[in-house]
NUNU-288525 format. One record per residue (C-alpha): x, y, z; residue number from 1; residue in three letters. Coordinates in nm, 2 decimals. Layout:
N
{{X; Y; Z}; NUM; 'ALA'} ...
This chain:
426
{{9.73; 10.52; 4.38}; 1; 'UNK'} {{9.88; 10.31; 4.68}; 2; 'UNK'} {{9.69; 10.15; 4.87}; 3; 'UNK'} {{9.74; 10.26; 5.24}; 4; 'UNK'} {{9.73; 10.06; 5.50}; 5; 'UNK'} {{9.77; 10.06; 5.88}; 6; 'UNK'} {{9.95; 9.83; 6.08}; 7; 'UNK'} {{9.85; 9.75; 6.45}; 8; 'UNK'} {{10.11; 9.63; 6.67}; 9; 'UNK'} {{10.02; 9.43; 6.96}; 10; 'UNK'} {{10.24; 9.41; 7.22}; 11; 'UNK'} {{10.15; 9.04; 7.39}; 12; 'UNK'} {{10.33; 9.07; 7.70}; 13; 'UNK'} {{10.20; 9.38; 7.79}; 14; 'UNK'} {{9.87; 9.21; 7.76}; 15; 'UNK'} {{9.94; 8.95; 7.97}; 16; 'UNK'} {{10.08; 9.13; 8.21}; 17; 'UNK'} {{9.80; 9.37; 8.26}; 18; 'UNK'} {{9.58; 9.03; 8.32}; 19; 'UNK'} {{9.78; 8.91; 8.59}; 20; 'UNK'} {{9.80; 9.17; 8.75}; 21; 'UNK'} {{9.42; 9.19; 8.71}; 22; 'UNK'} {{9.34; 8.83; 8.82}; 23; 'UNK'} {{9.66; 8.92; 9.16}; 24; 'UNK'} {{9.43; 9.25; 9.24}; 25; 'UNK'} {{9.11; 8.98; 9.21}; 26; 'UNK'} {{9.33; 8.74; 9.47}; 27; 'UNK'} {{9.41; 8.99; 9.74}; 28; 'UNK'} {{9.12; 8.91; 9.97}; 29; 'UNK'} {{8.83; 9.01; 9.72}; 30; 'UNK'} {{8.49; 8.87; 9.77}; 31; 'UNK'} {{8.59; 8.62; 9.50}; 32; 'UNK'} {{8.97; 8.52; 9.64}; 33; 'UNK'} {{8.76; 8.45; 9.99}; 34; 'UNK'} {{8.43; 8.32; 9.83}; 35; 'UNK'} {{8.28; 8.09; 10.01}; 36; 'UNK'} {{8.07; 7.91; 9.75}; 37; 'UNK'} {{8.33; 7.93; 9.46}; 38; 'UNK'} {{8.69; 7.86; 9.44}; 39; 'UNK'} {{8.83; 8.09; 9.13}; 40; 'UNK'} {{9.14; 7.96; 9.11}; 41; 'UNK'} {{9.33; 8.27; 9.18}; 42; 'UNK'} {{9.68; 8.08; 9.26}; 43; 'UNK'} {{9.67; 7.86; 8.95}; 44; 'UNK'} {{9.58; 8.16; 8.67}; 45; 'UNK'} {{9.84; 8.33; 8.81}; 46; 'UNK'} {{10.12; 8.02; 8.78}; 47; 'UNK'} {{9.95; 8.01; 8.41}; 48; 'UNK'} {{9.99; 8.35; 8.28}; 49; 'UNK'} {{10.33; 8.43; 8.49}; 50; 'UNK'} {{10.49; 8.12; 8.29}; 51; 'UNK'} {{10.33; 8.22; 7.95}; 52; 'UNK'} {{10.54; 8.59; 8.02}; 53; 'UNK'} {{10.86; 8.36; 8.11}; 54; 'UNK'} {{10.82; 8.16; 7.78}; 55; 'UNK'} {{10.75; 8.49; 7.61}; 56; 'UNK'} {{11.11; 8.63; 7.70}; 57; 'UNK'} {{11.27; 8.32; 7.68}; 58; 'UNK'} {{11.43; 8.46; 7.36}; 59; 'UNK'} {{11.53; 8.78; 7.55}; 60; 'UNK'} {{11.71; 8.57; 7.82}; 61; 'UNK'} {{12.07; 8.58; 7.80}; 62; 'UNK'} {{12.32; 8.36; 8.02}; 63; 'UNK'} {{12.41; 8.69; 8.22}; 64; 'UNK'} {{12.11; 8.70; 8.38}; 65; 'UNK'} {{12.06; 8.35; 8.41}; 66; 'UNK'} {{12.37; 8.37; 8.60}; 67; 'UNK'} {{12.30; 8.65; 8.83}; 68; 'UNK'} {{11.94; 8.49; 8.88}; 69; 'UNK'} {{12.06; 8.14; 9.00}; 70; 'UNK'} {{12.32; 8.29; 9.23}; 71; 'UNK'} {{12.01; 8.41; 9.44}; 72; 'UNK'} {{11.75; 8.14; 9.40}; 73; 'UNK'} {{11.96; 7.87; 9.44}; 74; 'UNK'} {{11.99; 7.88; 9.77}; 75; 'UNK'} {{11.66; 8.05; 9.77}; 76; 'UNK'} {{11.47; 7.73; 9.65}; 77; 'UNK'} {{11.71; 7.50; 9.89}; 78; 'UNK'} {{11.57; 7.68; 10.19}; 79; 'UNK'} {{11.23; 7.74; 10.09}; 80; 'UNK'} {{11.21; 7.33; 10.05}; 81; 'UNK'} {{11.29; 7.33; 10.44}; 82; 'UNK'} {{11.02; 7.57; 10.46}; 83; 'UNK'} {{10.78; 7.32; 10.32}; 84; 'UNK'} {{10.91; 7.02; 10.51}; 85; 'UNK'} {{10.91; 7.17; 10.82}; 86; 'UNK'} {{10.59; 7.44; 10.80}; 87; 'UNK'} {{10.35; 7.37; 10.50}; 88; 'UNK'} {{10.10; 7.08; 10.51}; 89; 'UNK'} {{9.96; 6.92; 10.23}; 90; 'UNK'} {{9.64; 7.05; 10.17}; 91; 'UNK'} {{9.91; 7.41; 10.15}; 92; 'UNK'} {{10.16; 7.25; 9.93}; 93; 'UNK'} {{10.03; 7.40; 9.59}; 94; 'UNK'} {{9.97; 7.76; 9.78}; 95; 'UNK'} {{10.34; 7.79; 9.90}; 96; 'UNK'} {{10.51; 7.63; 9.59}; 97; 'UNK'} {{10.28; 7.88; 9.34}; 98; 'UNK'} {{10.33; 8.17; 9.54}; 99; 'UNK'} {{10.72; 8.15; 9.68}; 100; 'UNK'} {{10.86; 7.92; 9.46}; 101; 'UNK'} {{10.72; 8.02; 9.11}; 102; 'UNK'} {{10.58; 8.33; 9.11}; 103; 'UNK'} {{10.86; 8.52; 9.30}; 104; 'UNK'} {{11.18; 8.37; 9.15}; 105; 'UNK'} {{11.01; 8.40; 8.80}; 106; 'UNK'} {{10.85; 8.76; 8.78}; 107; 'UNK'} {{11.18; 8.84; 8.97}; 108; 'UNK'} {{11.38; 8.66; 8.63}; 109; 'UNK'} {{11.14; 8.91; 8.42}; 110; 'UNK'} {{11.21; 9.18; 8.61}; 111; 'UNK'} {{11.61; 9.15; 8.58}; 112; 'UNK'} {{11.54; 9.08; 8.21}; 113; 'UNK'} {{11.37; 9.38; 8.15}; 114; 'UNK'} {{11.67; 9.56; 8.33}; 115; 'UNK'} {{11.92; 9.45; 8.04}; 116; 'UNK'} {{11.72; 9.56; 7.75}; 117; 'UNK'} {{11.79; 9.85; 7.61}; 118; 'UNK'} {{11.59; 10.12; 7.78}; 119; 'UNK'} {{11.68; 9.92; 8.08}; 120; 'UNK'} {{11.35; 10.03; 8.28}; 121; 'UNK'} {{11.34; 9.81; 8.60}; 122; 'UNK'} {{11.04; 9.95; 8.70}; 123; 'UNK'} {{10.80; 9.92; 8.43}; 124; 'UNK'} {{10.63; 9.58; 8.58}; 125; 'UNK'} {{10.58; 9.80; 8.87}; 126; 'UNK'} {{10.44; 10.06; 8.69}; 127; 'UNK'} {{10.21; 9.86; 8.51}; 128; 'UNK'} {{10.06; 9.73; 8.81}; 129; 'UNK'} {{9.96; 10.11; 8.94}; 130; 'UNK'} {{9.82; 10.15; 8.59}; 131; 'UNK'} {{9.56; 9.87; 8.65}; 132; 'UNK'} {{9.50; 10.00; 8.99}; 133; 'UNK'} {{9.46; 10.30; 8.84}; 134; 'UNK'} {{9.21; 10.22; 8.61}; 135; 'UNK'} {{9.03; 10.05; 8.88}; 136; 'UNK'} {{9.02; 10.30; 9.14}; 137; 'UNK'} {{8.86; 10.49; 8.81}; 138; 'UNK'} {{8.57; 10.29; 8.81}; 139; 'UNK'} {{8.51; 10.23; 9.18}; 140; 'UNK'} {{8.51; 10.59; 9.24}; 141; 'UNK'} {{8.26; 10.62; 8.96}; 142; 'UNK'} {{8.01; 10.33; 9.08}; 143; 'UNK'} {{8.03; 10.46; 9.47}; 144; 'UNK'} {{7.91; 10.73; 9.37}; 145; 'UNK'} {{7.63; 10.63; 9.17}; 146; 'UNK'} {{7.53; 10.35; 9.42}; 147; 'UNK'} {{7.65; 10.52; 9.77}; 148; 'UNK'} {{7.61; 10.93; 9.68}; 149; 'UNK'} {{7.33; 10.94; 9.42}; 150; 'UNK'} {{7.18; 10.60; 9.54}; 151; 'UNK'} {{7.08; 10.53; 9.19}; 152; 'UNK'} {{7.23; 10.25; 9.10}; 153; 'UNK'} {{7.07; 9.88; 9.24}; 154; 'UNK'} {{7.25; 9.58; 9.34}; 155; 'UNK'} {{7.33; 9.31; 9.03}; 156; 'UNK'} {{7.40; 9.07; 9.25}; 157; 'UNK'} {{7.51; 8.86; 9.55}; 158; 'UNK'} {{7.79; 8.68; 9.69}; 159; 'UNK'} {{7.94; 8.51; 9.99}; 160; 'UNK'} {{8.23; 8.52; 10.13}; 161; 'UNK'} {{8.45; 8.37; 10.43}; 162; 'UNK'} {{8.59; 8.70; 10.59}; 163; 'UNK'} {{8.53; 8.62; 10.98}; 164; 'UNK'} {{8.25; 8.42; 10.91}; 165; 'UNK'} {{8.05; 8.36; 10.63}; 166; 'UNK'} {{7.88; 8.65; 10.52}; 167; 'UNK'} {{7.69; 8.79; 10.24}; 168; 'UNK'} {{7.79; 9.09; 9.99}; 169; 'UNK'} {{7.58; 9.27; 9.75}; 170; 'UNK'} {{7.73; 9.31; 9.41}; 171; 'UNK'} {{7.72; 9.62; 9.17}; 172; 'UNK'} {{7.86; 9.47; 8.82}; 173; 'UNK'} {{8.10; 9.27; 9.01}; 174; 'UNK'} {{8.31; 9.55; 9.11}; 175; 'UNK'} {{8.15; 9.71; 9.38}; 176; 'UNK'} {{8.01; 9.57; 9.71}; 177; 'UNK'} {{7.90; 9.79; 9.98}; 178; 'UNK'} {{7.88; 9.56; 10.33}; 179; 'UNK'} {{8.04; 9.82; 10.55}; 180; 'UNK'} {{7.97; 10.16; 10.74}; 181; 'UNK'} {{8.14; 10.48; 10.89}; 182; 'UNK'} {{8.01; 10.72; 11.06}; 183; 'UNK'} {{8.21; 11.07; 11.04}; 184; 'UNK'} {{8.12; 11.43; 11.09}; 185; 'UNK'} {{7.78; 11.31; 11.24}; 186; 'UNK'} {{7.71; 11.15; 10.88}; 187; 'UNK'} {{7.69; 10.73; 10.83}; 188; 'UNK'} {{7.87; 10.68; 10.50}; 189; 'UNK'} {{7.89; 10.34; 10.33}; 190; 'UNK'} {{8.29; 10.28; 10.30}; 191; 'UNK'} {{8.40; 10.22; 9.92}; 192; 'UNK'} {{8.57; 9.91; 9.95}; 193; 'UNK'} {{8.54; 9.80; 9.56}; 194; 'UNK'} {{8.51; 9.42; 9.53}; 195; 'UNK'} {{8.74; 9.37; 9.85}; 196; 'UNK'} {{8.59; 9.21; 10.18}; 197; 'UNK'} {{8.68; 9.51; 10.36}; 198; 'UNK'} {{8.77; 9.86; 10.31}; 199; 'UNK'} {{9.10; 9.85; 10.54}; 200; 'UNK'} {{9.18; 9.59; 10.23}; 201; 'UNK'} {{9.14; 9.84; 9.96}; 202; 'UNK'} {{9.30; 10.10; 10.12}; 203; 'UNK'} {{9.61; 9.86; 10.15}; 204; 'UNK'} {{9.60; 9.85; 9.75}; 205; 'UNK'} {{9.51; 10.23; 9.72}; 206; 'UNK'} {{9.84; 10.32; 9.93}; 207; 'UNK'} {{10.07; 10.08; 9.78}; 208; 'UNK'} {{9.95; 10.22; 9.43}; 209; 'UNK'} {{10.04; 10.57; 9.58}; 210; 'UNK'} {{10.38; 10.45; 9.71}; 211; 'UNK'} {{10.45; 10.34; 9.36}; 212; 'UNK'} {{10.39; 10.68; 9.20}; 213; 'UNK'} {{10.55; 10.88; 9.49}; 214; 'UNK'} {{10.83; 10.63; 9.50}; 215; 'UNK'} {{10.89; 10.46; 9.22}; 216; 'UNK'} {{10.78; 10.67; 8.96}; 217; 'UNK'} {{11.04; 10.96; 9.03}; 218; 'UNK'} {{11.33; 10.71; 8.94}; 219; 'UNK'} {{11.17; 10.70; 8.58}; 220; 'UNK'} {{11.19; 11.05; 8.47}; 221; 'UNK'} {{10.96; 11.20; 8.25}; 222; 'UNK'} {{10.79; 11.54; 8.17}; 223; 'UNK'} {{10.41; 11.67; 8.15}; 224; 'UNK'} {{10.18; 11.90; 8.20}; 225; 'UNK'} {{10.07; 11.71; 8.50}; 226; 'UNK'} {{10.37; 11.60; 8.64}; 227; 'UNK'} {{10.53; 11.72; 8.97}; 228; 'UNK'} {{10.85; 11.58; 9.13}; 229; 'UNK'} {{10.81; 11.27; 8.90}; 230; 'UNK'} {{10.49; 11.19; 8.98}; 231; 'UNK'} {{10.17; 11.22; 8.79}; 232; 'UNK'} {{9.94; 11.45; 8.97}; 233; 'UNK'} {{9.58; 11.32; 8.83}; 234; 'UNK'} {{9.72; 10.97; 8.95}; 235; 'UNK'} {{9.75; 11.06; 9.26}; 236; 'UNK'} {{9.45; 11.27; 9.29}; 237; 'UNK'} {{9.24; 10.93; 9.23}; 238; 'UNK'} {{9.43; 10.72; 9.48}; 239; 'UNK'} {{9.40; 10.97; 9.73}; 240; 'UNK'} {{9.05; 11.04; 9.69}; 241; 'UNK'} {{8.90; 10.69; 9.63}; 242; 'UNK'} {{9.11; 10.62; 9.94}; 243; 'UNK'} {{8.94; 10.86; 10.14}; 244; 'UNK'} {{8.62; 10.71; 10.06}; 245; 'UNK'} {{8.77; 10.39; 10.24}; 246; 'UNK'} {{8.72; 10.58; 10.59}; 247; 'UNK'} {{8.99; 10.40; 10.70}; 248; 'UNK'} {{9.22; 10.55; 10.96}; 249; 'UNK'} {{9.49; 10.39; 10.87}; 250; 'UNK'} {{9.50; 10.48; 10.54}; 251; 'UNK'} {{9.43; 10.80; 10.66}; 252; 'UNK'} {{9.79; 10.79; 10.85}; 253; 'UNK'} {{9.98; 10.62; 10.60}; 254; 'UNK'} {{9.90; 10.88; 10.29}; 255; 'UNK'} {{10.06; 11.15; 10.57}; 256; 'UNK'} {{10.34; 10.97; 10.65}; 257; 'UNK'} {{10.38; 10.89; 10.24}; 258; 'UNK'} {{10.37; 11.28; 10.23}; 259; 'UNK'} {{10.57; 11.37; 10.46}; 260; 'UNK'} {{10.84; 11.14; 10.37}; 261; 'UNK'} {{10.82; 11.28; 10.00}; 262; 'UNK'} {{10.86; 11.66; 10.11}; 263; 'UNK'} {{11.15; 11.51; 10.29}; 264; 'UNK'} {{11.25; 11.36; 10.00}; 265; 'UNK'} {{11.30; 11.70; 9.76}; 266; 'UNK'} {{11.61; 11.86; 9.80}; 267; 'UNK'} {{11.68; 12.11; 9.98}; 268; 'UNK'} {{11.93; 12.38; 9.93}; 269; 'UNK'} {{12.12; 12.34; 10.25}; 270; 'UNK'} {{12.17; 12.15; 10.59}; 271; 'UNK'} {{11.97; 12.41; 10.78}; 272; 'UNK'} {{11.65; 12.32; 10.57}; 273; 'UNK'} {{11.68; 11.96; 10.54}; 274; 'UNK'} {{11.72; 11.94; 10.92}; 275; 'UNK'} {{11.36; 12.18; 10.91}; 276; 'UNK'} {{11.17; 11.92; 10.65}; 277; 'UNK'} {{11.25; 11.62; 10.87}; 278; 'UNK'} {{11.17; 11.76; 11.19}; 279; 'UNK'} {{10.85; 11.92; 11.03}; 280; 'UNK'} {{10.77; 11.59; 10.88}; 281; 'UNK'} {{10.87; 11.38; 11.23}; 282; 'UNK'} {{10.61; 11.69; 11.39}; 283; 'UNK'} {{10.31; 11.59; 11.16}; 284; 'UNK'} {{10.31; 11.23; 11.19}; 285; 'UNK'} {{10.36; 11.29; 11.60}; 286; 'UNK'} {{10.02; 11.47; 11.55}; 287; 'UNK'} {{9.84; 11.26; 11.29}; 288; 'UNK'} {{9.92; 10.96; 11.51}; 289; 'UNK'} {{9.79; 11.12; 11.80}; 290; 'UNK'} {{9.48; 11.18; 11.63}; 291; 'UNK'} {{9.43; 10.89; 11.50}; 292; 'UNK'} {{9.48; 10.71; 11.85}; 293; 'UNK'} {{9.19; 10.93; 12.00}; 294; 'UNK'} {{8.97; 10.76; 11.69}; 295; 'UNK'} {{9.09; 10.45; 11.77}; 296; 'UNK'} {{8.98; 10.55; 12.14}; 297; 'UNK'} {{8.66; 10.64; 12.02}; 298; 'UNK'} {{8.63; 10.29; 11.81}; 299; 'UNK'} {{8.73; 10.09; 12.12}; 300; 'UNK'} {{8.39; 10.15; 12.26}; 301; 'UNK'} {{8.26; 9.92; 11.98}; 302; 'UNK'} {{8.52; 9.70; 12.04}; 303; 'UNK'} {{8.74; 9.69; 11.73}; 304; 'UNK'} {{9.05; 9.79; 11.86}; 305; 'UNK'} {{9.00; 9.58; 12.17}; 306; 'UNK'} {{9.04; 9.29; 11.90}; 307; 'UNK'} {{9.31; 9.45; 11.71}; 308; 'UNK'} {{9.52; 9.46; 12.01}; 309; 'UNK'} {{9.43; 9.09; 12.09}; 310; 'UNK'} {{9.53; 9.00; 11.77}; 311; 'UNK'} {{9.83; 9.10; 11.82}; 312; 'UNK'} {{9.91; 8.94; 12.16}; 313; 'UNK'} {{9.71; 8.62; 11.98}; 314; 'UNK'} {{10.02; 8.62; 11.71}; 315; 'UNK'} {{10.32; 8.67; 11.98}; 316; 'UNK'} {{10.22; 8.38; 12.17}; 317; 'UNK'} {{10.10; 8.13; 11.85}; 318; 'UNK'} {{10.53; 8.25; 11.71}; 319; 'UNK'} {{10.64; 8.13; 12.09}; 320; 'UNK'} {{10.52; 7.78; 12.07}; 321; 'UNK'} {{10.72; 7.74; 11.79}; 322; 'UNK'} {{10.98; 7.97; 11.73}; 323; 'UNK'} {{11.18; 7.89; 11.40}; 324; 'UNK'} {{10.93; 7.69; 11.18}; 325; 'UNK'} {{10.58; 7.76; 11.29}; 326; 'UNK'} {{10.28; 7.61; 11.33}; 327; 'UNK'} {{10.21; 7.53; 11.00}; 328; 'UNK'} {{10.19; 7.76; 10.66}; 329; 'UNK'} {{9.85; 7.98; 10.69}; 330; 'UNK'} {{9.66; 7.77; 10.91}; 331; 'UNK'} {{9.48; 7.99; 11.18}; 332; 'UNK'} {{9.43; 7.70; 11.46}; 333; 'UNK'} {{9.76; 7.79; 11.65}; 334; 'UNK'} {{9.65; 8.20; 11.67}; 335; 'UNK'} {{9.28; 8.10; 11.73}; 336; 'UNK'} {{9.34; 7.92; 12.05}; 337; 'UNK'} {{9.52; 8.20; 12.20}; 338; 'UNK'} {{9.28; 8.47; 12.11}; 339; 'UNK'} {{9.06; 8.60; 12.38}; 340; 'UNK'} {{8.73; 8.43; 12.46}; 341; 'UNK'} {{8.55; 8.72; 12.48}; 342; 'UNK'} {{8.58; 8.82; 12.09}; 343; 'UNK'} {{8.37; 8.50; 11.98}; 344; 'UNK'} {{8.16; 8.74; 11.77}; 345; 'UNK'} {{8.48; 8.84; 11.55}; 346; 'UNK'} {{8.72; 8.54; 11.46}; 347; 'UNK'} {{8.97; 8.76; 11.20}; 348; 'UNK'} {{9.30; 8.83; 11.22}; 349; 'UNK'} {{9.46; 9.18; 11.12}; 350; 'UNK'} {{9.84; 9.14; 11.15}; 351; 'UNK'} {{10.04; 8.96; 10.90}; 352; 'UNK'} {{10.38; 9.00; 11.05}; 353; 'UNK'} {{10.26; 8.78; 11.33}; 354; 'UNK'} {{10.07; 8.62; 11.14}; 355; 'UNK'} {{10.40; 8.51; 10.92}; 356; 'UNK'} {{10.55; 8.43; 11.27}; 357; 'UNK'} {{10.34; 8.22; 11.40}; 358; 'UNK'} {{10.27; 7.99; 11.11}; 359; 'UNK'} {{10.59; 8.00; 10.97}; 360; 'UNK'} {{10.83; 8.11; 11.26}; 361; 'UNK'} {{11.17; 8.33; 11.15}; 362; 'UNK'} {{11.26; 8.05; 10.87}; 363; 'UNK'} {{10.93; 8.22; 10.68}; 364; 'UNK'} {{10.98; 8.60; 10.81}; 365; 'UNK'} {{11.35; 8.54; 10.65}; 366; 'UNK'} {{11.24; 8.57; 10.31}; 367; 'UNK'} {{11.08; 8.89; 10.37}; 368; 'UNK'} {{11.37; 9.05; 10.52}; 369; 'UNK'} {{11.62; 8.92; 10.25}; 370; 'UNK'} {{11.37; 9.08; 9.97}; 371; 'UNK'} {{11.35; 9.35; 10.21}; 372; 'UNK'} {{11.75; 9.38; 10.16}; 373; 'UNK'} {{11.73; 9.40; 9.81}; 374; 'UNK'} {{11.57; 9.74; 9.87}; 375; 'UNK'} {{11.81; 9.87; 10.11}; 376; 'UNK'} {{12.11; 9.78; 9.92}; 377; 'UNK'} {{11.96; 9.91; 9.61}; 378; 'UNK'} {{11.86; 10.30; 9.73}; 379; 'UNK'} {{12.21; 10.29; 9.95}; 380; 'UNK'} {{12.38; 10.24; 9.59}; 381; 'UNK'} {{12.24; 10.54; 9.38}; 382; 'UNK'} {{12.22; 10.72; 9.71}; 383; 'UNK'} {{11.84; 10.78; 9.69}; 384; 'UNK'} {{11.63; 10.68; 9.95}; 385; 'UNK'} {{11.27; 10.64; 9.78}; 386; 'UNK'} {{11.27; 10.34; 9.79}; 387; 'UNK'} {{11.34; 10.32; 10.17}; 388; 'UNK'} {{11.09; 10.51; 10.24}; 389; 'UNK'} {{10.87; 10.30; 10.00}; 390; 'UNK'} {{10.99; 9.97; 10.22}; 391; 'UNK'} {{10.82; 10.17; 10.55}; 392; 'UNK'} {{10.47; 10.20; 10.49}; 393; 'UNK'} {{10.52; 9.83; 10.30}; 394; 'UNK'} {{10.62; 9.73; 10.66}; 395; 'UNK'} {{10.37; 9.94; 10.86}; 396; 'UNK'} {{10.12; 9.78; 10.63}; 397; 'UNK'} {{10.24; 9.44; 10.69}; 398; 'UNK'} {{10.24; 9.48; 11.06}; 399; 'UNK'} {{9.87; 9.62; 11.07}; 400; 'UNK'} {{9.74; 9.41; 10.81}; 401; 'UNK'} {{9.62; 9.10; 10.60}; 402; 'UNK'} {{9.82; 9.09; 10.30}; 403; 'UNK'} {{10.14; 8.90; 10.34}; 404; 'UNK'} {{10.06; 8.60; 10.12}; 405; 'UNK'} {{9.87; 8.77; 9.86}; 406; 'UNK'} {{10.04; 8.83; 9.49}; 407; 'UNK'} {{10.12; 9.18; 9.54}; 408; 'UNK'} {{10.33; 9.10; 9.81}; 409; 'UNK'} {{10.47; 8.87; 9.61}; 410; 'UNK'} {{10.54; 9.12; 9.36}; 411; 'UNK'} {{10.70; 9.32; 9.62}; 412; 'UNK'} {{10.90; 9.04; 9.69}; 413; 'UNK'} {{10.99; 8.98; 9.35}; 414; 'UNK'} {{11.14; 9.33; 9.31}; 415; 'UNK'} {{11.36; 9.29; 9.64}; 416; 'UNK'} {{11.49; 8.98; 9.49}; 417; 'UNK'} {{11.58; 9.10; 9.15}; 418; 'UNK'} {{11.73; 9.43; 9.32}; 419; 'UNK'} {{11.98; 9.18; 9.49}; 420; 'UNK'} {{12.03; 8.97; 9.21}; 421; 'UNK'} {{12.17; 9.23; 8.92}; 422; 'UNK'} {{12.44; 9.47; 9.13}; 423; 'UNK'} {{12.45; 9.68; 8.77}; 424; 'UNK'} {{12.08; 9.80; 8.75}; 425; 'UNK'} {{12.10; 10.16; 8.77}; 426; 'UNK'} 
C-alpha cells in the first residue's frame, strides 16, 4: 500500500501581510501606539515586514511595472525631500521617511504587482486588511459583551496612554479597554472602543472596513449564500453592529450616508428612478444630519463640541501662519497656541485635514489630493463610481478626525498611487 501523505502549503506573504496589517491596526492611535510608558515601535515593524513582502515579490517584479512605478515616485520622492527640508524636524525624520517615503511607494509597488499576475486582483491587499478587521471586530464584540453587558469578565491589566493627557486604561487581554461612557435612551453604556484611546477611533476603523466591503468588494465578483450586491452580508452585520456599540455619532452618520450612497449605487432601470434613489438618499442624509446636529446640541452642554469647533478654527489659523510648508511635521505647538484658553481641561485635536495644513501647509495636503486622483481617475475609467463614493466618507473622516498619519491612511494612499501608476488595471 502507498503511503499517503498530505502536503500543507503555506502561503508566506499572506502571512506577512496579515501581521502588518495587525501591527498598522495596533499603530492607529491604540493604547499601545500612544503609550505613554512604552514605545512599541509601530513605525519600524511596519518598515520591517513591508520590505520583507517587497523582497518576497522581488521575483514577481517585471521591468513593466518598475516602469510605470518610477514614472510616479520619481517625482514623488523629489518633492517629498522638500517636504522634509522645509516641514519635518529631526526628531520626525524617521516618522515621515517610514511612513511617506517607504511604506507608501512600496505597498503601492505590491499593489501594481499583484495587478499583473494572473488573476490580476488589485484589491486583494485591501481585502485582506477588512479580513483582519474582521476578525477583530469578532473578538471585541465578544469581550464587550462579557466585560460591559454580562459584567463578568475582570480587568487583566493596565496601561497609560498620552491621549489629551496622560491617562490610565484598564486592559481586558490586551484587546479591550473600557475608559469611556454614553449615555442613550436614559441608559449609561460603556462605549466599545477595543484597544483604541477612544471610541470615535474605532469607529473610524469599523467604517473604513465597511467602505471596503460596500465599495471595494463589489469590484471582485463572487457568489454565496450570504452575498448581496457583492458584499458579504455577515461582514457587514459585525462592522455595523460592533460600530454601534462605539456610540459614536459620527459613525452613526457615516454608516447612513455609506448606505445611502450604495442604494444609489444599484442600477436602476431607468432615468425616472435613478433621479428617485439620489434624491431619496440626498433626503436621508438631510435628516440624519439634522439629527445628529440636535445631539451634538445636546453634547455642547458638556462642552465637547464647543472644542470640536475650536479645533477647527485652532487649525485655520496654525495653516495661516504658514501657508505652503507648515509649521513643522506633527508637532502640535503651532495649533496649541491658538486654541481657546478656556478648553485647558482638554488639550486634543480632532481634525486632521487641518491638522495636515497647519503642520505641513498645501506642499503636505498635495500628496493627499494626488492619491486622491488616483481614485477619481480610476472609477471615471470603468465608469463605476464606488470608489468615489468610497473617497467621501475617507474625506469626511479626514476632516472630522485623527487618522491622517496613521498606516491605514497610508494604505489608502498607497492604493491612490498605484491606481495612477498602472492606466491598464481593470
Amino acid at each position: 500500500m502507498r503511503k499517503m501523505s498530505t502536503k500543507i502549503k503555506v502561503n508566506f506573504r499572506s502571512i506577512i501581510t496579515y501581521i502588518l496589517f495587525a501591527i498598522c491596526l495596533l499603530g492607529c492611535n491604540t493604547v499601545y501606539s500612544t503609550s505613554a510608558t512604552t514605545d512599541y515601535r509601530f513605525p519600524e515593524l511596519t518598515a520591517i515586514l513591508l520590505l520583507l513582502l517587497v523582497v518576497m515579490n522581488i521575483k514577481r517584479l517585471s521591468v513593466k511595472v518598475i516602469k510605470k512605478w518610477s514614472l510616479v515616485f520619481i517625482p514623488y520622492y523629489l518633492w517629498n525631500l522638500i517636504i522634509i527640508f522645509c516641514s519635518v524636524s529631526s526628531d520626525k525624520v524617521i516618522s515621515y521617511v517610514v511612513k511617506f517615503l517607504v511604506f507608501v511607494p512600496f505597498l503601492a509597488l505590491i499593489i501594481l504587482n499583484d495587478a499583473k499576475t494572473k488573476k490580476k486582483n488589485i484589491w486583494k491587499i485591501a481585502l485582506k486588511f477588512e479580513n483582519v478587521v474582521y476578525v477583530y471586530a469578532i473578538i471585541t464584540l465578544i469581550m464587550w459583551t462579557l466585560v460591559c453587558i454580562l459584567k463578568i469578565f475582570p480587568a487583566t491589566g493596565e496601561i497609560v496612554a498620552d491621549w489629551g493627557g496622560e491617562k490610565r486604561y484598564p486592559l481586558y487581554l490586551g484587546v479591550l479597554t473600557t475608559r469611556q461612557t454614553q449615555e442613550f435612551m436614559g441608559i449609561v453604556w460603556t462605549r466599545n472602543q477595543g484597544f483604541f484611546a477612544e471610541g470615535p477611533m474605532y469607529n473610524l476603523v469599523l467604517v473604513i472596513a465597511v467602505c471596503i466591503e460596500a465599495f471595494i468588494a463589489p469590484l471582485t465578483p463572487k457568489t454565496g449564500k450570504y452575498i448581496w450586491n457583492g458584499m458579504d452580508l455577515r461582514k457587514i452585520a459585525i462592522f455595523v453592529i460592533t460600530d454601534i456599540s462605539t456610540f459614536t455619532i459620527t459613525g452613526m452618520i457615516l454608516l447612513v450616508a455609506i448606505a445611502a450612497f450604495k442604494y444609489c449605487l444599484m442600477p436602476s432601470k431607468s432615468v425616472l428612478r435613478g433621479v428617485i434613489k439620489w434624491t431619496g438618499a440626498i433626503a436621508v442624509l438631510i435628516i440624519s444630519m439634522t439629527i445628529a446636529n440636535n445631539l451634538f446640541l445636546i453634547k455642547a452642554d458638556t462642552g465637547s463640541w464647543e472644542v470640536r469647533f475650536d479645533d477647527f478654527l485652532a487649525g485655520y489659523k496654525a495653516w495661516r501662519d504658514s501657508i505652503w510648508f507648515g509649521n513643522g511635521y506633527d508637532t502640535m505647538e503651532s495649533i496649541t497656541r491658538h486654541m481657546s484658553s478656556k478648553r485647558f481641561y482638554n488639550m486634543g485635536y480632532s481634525s486632521g485635514l487641518f491638522s495636515i495644513l497647519a503642520q505641513g501647509g498645501i506642499a503636505l495636503l498635495a500628496n493627499y489630493i494626488i492619491g486622491f486622483l488616483g481614485y477619481i481617475r480610476y472609477s471615471i475609467k470603468i465608469h463605476r463610481y464606488e470608489l468615489v463614493s468610497m473617497l467621501i466618507i475617507i474625506i469626511m473622516i479626514l476632516i472630522t478626525s485623527i487618522f491622517h498619519y496613521t498606516f491605514i491612511m497610508m494604505i489608502f494612499l498607497a492604493y491612490g498611487y498605484a491606481l495612477l501608476a498602472n492606466r491598464s488595471i481593470k
